[in-house]
N, C-alpha and C positions, 0 to 999 in steps of 0.2 A: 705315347707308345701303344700302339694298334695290337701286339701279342707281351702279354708279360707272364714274367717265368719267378714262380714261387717253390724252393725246396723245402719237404717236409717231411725231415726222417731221410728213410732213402725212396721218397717218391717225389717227384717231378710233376707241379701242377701246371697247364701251359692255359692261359687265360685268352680268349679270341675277344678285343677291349677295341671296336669298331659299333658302339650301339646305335650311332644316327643314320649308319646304313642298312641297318640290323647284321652286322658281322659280315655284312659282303666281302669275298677275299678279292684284293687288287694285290698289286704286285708286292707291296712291302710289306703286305700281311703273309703273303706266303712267302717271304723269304725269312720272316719270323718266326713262321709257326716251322720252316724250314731247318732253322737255326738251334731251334728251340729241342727238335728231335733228334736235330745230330748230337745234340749232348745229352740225350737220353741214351743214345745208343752207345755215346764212347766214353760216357764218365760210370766204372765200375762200381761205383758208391751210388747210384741209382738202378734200383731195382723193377720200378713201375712209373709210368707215365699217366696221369688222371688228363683229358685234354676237353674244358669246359668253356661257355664263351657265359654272356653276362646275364644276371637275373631271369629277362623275358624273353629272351632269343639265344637260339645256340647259333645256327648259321645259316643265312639265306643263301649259299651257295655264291657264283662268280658274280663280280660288282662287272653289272652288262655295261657300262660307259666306261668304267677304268680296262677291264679287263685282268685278270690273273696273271699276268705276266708269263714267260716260256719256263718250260720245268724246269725244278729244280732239279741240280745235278743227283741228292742221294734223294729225292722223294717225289719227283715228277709233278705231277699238279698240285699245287696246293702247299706243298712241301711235305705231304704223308703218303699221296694216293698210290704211288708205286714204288714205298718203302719197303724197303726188305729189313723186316724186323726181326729181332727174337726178344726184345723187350715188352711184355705186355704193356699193351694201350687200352684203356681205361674212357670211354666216351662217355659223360657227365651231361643228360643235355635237360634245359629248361628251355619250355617255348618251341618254337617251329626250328626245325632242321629241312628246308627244303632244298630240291637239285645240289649242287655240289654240298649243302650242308649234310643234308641225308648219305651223301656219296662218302665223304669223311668218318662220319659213322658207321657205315659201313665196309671202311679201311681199316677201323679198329678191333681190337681182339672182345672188344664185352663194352656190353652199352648201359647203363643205370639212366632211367627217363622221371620225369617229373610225370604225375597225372594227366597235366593239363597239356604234356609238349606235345607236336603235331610231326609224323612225318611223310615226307612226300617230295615225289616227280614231276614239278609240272611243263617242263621243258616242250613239251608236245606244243602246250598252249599258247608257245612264244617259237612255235615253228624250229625248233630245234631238239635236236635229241640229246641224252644223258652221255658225257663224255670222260667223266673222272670213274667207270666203272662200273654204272650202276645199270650197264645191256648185261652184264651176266653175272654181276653179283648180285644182284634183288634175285634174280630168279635160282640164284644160290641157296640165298640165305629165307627165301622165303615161298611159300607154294608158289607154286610155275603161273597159276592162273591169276593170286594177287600180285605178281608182279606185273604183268602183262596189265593190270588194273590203273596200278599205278603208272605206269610209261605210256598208254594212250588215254586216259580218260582226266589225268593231274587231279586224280582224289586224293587221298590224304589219310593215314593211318595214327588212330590216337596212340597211346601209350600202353594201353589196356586191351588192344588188342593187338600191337604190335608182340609185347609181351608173350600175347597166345599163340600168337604163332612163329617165336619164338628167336626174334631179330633179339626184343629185349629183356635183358639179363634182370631186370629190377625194377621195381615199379616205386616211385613215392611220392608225397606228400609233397605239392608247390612249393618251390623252395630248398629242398630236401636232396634234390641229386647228386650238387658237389658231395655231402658227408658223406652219404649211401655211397658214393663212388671213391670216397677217399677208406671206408669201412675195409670196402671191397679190397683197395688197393692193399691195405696192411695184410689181411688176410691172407694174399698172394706172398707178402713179404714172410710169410710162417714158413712157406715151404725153402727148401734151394733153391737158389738162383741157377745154377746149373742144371738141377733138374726143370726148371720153369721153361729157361730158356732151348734146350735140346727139344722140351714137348712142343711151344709153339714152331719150333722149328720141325720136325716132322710132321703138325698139322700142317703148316704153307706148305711143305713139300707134295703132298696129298692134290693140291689146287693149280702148282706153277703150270703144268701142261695145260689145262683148261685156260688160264690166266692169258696162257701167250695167242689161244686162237678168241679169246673174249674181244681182245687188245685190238685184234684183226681185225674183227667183226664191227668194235665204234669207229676204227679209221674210215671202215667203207660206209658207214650210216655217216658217218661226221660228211666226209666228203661228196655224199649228193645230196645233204640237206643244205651244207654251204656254198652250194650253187643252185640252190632252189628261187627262187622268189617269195616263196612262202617264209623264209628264214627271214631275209628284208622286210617280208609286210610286218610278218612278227611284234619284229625291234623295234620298226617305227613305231606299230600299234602301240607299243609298253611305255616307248616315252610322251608318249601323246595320248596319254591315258583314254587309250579307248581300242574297242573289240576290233580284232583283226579280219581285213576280206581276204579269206584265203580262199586260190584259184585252183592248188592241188597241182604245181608246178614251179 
């Protein structure tokens, strides 16, 4: 089982259990992690969603040979990234979060990072660009000029300075993000759920208009990168472990 779902209390831990890919989602992974948030969202007896993948890795974003599969019907890529939620999600991550993992993270409402975890874009460097969100949510969620850092240059932001600029909610000790994120999660369970739920609901409402011209924005960047040749040198470059010749067309 590639996603597993552990109840505790009334929080919902969803576990991304794919580590010889490093978490790459394919198709059955997001129809888990899919699965896994529709019953976060319709079972009343869950209050919070913790969503953590294994020890070293949180997620390397799309498995480029299986591929993601077509969205899911409530959560689009991945089964989270165009969730309409009002149940706080709770992003727990150890390890790298790159491209779609980073992207996932940043579909959630609060993120709790291990020290050592790494996040980042590097889709530029395999000729494609960020599709699950991450052309106008980085530059959301983060200064305008490190986003723009991360989308052409595939650097890479630690935890500690993620933190400072203010993606991440918590900083801890390798090892340490499930608790610190499940800490987190109880803490939210103090307040109402109705009131929990009405606030994050009036924050998305704040972003939907922007959301729908963002949406706009990666179909037309998706679609002249997926007729580029640069996209093809990419891919082949990555399975053929070696530097890409890209002709800028």
């Amino acid at each position: 089982m590639q996603v597993r779902q552990e109840v505790r209390g009334r929080v919902l831990v969803i576990r991304l259990e794919r580590p010889d890919k490093r978490n790459a989602i394919n198709e059955a992974m997001a129809v888990g992690i899919d699965a896994a948030l529709n019953r976060l969202d319709d079972d009343p007896d869950l209050w919070v969603g913790v969503l953590t993948g294994t020890p070293t890795v949180f997620c390397a974003g799309t498995d480029i040979k299986e591929g993601s599969g077509p969205l899911t019907p409530r959560g689009g890529e991945y089964g989270v990234i165009r969730r309409e939620r009002s149940t706080p999600l709770i992003a727990a991550v150890e390890g790298q979060a790159l491209g779609g993992g980073f992207e996932i993270a940043l579909a959630c409402d609060l993120v709790v990072a291990a020290r050592d975890a790494v996040f980042g874009l590097p889709e530029s460097l395999r000729g494609l660009v960020a599709t699950s969100g991450a052309l106008f949510r980085a530059p959301r969620a983060l200064p305008v000029n490190v986003a723009r850092e991360l989308l052409i240059t595939g650097n890479t932001l630690g935890a500690d300075r993620a933190y400072g600029l203010g993606v991440v909610n918590e900083v801890t000790e390798p090892g340490a993000a499930l608790d610190a994120a499940l800490r987190m999660a109880e803490r939210i369970c103090l307040s109402s759920p109705v009131s929990v739920r009405e606030s994050l609901r009036a924050v998305h409402a704040l972003t939907a208009d922007s959301d729908i011209t963002g949406w706009e924005v990666t179909e037309r960047a998706k679609a002249v990168v997926t007729a580029s040749a640069d996209m093809r040198e990419g891919i082949d470059a990555f399975f053929e472990r070696r530097s890409p010749n890209w002709t800028g067309k």
